[in-house]
C-alpha positions as CSV (number, residue, x, y, z in Angstrom):
1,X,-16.7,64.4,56.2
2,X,-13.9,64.4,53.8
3,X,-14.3,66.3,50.6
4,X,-13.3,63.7,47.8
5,X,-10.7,64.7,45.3
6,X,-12.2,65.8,42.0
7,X,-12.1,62.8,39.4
8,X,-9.9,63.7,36.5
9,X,-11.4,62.6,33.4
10,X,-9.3,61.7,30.7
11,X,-8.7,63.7,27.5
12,X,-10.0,61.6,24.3
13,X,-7.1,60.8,22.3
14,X,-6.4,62.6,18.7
15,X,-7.9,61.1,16.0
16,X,-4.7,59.0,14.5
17,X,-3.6,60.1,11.6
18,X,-1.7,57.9,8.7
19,X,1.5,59.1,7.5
20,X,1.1,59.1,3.6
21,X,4.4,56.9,2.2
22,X,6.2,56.6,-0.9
23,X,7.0,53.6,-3.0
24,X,10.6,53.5,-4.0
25,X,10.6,53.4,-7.4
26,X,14.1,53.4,-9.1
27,X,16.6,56.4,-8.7
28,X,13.2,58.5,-9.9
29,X,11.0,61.4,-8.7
30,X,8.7,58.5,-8.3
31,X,9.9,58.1,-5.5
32,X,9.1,61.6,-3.9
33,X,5.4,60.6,-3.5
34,X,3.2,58.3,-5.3
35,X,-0.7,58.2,-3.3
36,X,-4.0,57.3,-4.2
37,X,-6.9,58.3,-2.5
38,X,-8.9,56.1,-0.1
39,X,-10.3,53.1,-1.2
40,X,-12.1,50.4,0.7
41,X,-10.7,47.1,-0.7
42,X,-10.7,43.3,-0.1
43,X,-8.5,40.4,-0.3
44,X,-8.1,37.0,0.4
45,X,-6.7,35.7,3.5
46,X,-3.6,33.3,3.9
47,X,-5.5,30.8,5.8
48,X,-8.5,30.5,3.5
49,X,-8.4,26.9,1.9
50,X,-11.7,27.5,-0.3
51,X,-12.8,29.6,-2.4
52,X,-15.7,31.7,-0.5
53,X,-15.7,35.6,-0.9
54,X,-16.4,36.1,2.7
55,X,-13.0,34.1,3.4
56,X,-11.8,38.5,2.5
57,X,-10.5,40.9,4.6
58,X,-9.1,44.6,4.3
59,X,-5.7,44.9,3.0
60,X,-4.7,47.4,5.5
61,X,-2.3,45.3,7.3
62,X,-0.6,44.5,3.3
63,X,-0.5,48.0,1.9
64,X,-2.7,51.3,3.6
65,X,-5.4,52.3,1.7
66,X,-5.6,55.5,3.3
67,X,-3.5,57.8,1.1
68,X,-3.7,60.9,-0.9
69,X,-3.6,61.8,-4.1
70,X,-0.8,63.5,-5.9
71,X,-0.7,65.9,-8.7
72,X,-0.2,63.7,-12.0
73,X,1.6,67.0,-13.8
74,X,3.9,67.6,-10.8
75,X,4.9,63.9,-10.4
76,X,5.7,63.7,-14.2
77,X,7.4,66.9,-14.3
78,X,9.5,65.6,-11.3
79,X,10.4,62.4,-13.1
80,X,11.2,63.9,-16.4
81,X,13.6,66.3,-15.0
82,X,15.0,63.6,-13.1
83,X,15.7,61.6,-16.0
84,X,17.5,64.3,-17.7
85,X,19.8,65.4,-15.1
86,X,20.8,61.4,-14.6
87,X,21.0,61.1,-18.5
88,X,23.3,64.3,-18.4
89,X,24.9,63.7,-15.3
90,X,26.0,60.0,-16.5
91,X,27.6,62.2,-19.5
92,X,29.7,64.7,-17.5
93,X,30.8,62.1,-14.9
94,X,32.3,59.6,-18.0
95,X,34.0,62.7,-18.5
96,X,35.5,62.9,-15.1
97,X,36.0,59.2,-14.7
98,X,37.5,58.9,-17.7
99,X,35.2,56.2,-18.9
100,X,35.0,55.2,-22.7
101,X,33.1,55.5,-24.5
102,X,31.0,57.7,-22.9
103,X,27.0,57.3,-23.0
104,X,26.8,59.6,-26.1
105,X,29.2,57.6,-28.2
106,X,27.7,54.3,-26.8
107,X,24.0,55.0,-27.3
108,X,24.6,55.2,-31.0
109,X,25.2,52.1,-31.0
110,X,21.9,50.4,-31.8
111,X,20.0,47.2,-33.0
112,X,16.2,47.5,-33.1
113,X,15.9,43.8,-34.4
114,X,17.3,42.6,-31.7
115,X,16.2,45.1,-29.1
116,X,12.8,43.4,-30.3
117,X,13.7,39.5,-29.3
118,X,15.5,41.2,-25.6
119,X,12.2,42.4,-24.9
120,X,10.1,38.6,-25.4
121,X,11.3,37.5,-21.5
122,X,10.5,41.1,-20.4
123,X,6.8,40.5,-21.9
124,X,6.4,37.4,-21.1
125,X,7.2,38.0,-17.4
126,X,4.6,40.6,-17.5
127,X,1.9,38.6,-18.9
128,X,2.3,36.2,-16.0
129,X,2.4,38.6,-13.2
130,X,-0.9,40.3,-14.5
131,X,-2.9,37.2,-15.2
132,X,-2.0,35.4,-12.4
133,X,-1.7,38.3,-9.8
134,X,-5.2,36.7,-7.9
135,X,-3.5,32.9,-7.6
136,X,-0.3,34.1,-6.2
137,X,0.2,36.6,-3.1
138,X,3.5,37.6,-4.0
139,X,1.9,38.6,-7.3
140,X,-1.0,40.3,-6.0
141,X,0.7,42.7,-3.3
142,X,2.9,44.2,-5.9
143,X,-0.6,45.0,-7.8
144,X,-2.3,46.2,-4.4
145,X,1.0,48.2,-4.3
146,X,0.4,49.6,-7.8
147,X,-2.5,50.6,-7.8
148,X,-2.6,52.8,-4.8
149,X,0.9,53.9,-5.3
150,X,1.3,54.2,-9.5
151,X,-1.4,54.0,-11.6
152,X,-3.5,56.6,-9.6
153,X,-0.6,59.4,-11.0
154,X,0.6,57.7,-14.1
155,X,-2.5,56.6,-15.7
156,X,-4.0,60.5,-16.0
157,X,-0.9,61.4,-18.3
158,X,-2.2,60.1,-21.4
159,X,-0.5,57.9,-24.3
160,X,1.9,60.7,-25.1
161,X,3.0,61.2,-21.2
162,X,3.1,57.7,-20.5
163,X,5.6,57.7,-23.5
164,X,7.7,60.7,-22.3
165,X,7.8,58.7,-18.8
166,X,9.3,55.4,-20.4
167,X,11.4,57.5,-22.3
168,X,13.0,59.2,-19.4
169,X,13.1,55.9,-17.8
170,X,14.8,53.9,-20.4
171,X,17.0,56.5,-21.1
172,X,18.2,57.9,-17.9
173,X,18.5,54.9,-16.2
174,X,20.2,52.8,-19.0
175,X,22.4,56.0,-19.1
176,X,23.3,55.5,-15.6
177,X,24.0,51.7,-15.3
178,X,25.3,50.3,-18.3
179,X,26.6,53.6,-19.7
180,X,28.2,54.8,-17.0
181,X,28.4,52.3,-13.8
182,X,28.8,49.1,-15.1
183,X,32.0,50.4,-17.8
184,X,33.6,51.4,-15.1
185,X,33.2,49.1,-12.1
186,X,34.8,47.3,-15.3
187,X,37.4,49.0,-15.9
188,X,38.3,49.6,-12.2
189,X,38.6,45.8,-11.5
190,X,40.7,45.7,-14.3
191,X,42.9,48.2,-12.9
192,X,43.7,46.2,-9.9
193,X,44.4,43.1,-11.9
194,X,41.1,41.3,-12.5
195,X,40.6,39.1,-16.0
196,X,38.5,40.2,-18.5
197,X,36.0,37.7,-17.8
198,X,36.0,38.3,-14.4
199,X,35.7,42.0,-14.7
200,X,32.9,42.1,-17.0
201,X,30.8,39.3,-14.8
202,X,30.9,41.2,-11.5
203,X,30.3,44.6,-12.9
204,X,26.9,43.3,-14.5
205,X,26.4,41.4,-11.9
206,X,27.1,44.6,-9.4
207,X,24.8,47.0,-11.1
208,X,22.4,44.6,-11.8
209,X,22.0,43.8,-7.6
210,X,21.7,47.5,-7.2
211,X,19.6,48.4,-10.1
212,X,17.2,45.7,-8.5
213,X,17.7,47.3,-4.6
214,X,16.4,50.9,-6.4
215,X,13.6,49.1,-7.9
216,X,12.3,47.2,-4.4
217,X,8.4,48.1,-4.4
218,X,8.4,44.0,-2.5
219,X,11.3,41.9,-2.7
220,X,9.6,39.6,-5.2
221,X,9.7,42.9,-7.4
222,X,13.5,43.7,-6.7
223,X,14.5,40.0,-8.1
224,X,12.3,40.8,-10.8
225,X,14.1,43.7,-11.7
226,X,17.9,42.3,-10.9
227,X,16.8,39.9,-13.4
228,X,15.6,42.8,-15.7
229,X,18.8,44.5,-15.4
230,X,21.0,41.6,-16.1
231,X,18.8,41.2,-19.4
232,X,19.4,45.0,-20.5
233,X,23.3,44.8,-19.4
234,X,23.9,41.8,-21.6
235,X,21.9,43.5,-24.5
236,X,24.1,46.4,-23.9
237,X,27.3,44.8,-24.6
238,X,26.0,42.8,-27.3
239,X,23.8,44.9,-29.4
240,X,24.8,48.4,-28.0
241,X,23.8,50.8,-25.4
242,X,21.3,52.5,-27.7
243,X,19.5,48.8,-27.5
244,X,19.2,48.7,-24.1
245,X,17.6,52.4,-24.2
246,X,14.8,51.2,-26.7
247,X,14.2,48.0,-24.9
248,X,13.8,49.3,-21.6
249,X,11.7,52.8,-22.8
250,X,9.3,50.8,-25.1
251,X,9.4,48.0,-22.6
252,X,7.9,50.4,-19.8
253,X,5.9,52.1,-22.4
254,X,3.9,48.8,-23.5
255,X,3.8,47.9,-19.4
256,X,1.9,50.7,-18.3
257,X,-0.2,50.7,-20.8
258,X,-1.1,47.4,-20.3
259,X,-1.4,47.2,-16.0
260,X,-3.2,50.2,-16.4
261,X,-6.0,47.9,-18.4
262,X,-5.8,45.0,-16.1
263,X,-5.4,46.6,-12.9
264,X,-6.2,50.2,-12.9
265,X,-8.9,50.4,-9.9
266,X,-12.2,51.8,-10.6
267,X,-13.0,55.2,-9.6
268,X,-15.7,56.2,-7.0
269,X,-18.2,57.3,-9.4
270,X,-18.1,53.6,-11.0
């Protein structure tokens, strides 16, 4: 009688574990690590033609609800300091590239009257995505997206953070793109023989493809905010950098404040 090999039994797999991931968010410490914690949610499917609830499924093949949360002071510490060294940075390197003016010299140049009317398309864009986010998918993955990514770290920073954020935001980045890139993309193609005209339409029309690419949450989102850019490049070199700035910071400022209403998700003890 032949002694049967002992049967190896298999060794249960490891519990899988989900890498947590970031949401690109614009050139910003945003982008180091935005996560909310877990949350069981529901949405509708692609294929439902009525409108039954039970037509839902999870989201977790859209966006992974199983992330964790980061420390709102850390993330806006990271951002703000951010924002300074690109508001700086865009300073020293006009320097160096010999751009003029430089950001300081073109941020006082400012309009708030018409910085007021720039912002109507910006606000009225808003308004659409938030009250239609539930009719049209495109729409409603960037909310999923921001409310397990964003508002979990931006909403606990109060008015006065929220404010400091935009700030930064309209700022730094405005520093960086129409104070500094776009003047000089500019002046560059001028250099090798391009016409005014043409030099001025690809430079906004450069920055403004990679402000959007820096800004790609979903690709619906990085049109969105080509189309953004293009609005605060023209305002630039109509009403002045300094515009631009205010738009964009009280732009952001009045947009987080208001998602954070509409589509801030409730917590676990609600």
């Amino acid at each position: 009688c032949r002694a049967s090999a002992p049967r190896r039994i298999p060794r249960a797999a490891p519990p899988s574990r989900v890498p947590a991931r970031a949401v690109p968010l614009a050139l910003s410490a945003r982008a180091v690590g935005v996560y909310a914690a877990p949350r069981a949610r529901t949405i509708r499917t692609r294929a439902a033609t009525d409108g039954d609830a039970s037509d839902r499924q999870p989201i977790a093949d859209v966006i992974d609800p199983q992330l964790t949360a980061v420390d709102s002071k850390q993330f806006f510490l990271g951002s703000v300091t951010f924002y300074v060294v690109m508001t700086l940075g865009s300073q020293v390197v006009c320097g160096f590239a010999d751009v003029h003016p430089d950001v300081i010299d073109s941020a006082s140049a400012i309009n708030l009257d018409q910085a007021v009317y720039w912002m109507i398309p910006l606000l009225a864009s808003l308004t659409f995505a938030v009250t239609q986010s539930e009719k049209f998918e495109f729409l409603r993955v960037v909310r999923e997206t921001f409310e397990q990514s964003v508002l979990p770290a931006v909403a606990p920073l109060g008015v006065l953070g929220i404010a400091a954020l935009s700030l930064g935001a309209g700022v730094g980045e405005e520093a960086l793109f129409r104070g500094f890139l776009m003047p000089w993309v500019d002046a560059r193609l001028g250099d090798v023989g391009a016409s005014a005209d043409v030099a001025a339409g690809v430079s906004l029309a450069s920055t403004s493809l990679v402000f959007g690419a820096l800004h790609a949450i979903t690709p619906q989102y990085a049109i969105w905010a080509t189309w953004a850019s293009v609005i605060f490049s023209l305002e630039s070199i109509r009403d002045g950098l300094g515009s631009a700035m205010f738009t964009h910071a009280f732009y952001d400022f009045l947009a987080f404040l208001y998602i954070i209403v509409a589509w801030m998700p409730p917590s676990a003890d609600e």
